[in-house]
C-alpha positions in Angstrom: -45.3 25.1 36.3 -45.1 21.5 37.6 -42.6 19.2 35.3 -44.1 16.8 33.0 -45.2 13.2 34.3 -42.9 10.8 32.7 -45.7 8.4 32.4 -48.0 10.8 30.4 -44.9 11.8 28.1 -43.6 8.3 27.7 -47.3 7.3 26.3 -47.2 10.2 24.1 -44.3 9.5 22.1 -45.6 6.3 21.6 -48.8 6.9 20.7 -47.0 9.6 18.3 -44.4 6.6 16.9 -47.4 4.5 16.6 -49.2 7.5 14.6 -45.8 8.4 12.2 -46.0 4.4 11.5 -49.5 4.4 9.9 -48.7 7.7 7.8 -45.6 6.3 6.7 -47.4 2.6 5.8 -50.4 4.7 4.0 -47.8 7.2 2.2 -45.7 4.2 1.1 -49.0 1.8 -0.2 -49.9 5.5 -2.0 -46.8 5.7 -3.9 -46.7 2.3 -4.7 -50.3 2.6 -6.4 -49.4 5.7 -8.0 -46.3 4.4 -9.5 -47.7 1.0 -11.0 -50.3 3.3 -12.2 -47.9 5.5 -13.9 -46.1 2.7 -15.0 -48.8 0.9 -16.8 -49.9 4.0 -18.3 -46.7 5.1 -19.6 -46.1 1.3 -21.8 -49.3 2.0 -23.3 -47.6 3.9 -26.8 -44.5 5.0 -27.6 -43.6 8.6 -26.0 -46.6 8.1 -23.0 -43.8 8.3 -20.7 -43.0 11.1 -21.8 -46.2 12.8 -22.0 -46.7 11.3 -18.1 -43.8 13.3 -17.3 -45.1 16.6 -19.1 -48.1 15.8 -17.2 -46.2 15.3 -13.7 -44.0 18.3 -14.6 -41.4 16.1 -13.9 -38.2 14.5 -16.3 -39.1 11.2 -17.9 -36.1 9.6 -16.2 -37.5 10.7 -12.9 -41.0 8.8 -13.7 -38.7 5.7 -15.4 -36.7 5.6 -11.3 -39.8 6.0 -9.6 -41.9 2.9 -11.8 -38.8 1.2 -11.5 -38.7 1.7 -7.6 -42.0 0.6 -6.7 -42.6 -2.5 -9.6 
């Protein structure tokens, strides 16, 4: 097999960096929605963080870290 062509593998990774950087910015603007979400929901009555959590299958102290992260 002939080698790679640098210039073919050089646009590649960058076109791969380029690709990671958009998932990361849409994952990031996700979580940030979901968590203000979560957050508003959970001030609505006493014990919704809780029930959030239940919901999330997840520890109310994780969901108080996570609205806290992304406020």
């Amino acid at each position: 097999m002939a080698p790679r062509p640098t210039r073919d593998r050089d646009a590649l990774q960058h076109r791969v960096r380029e690709a990671k950087q958009k998932r990361d910015q849409a994952v990031e603007t996700a979580e940030r929605e979901f968590w203000t979400t979560v957050g508003d929901l959970s001030a609505s009555y006493h014990g919704a963080q809780t029930d959030a959590a239940e919901e999330l299958d997840i520890t109310p102290r994780y969901v108080a870290k996570q609205v806290k992260r992304y406020q």
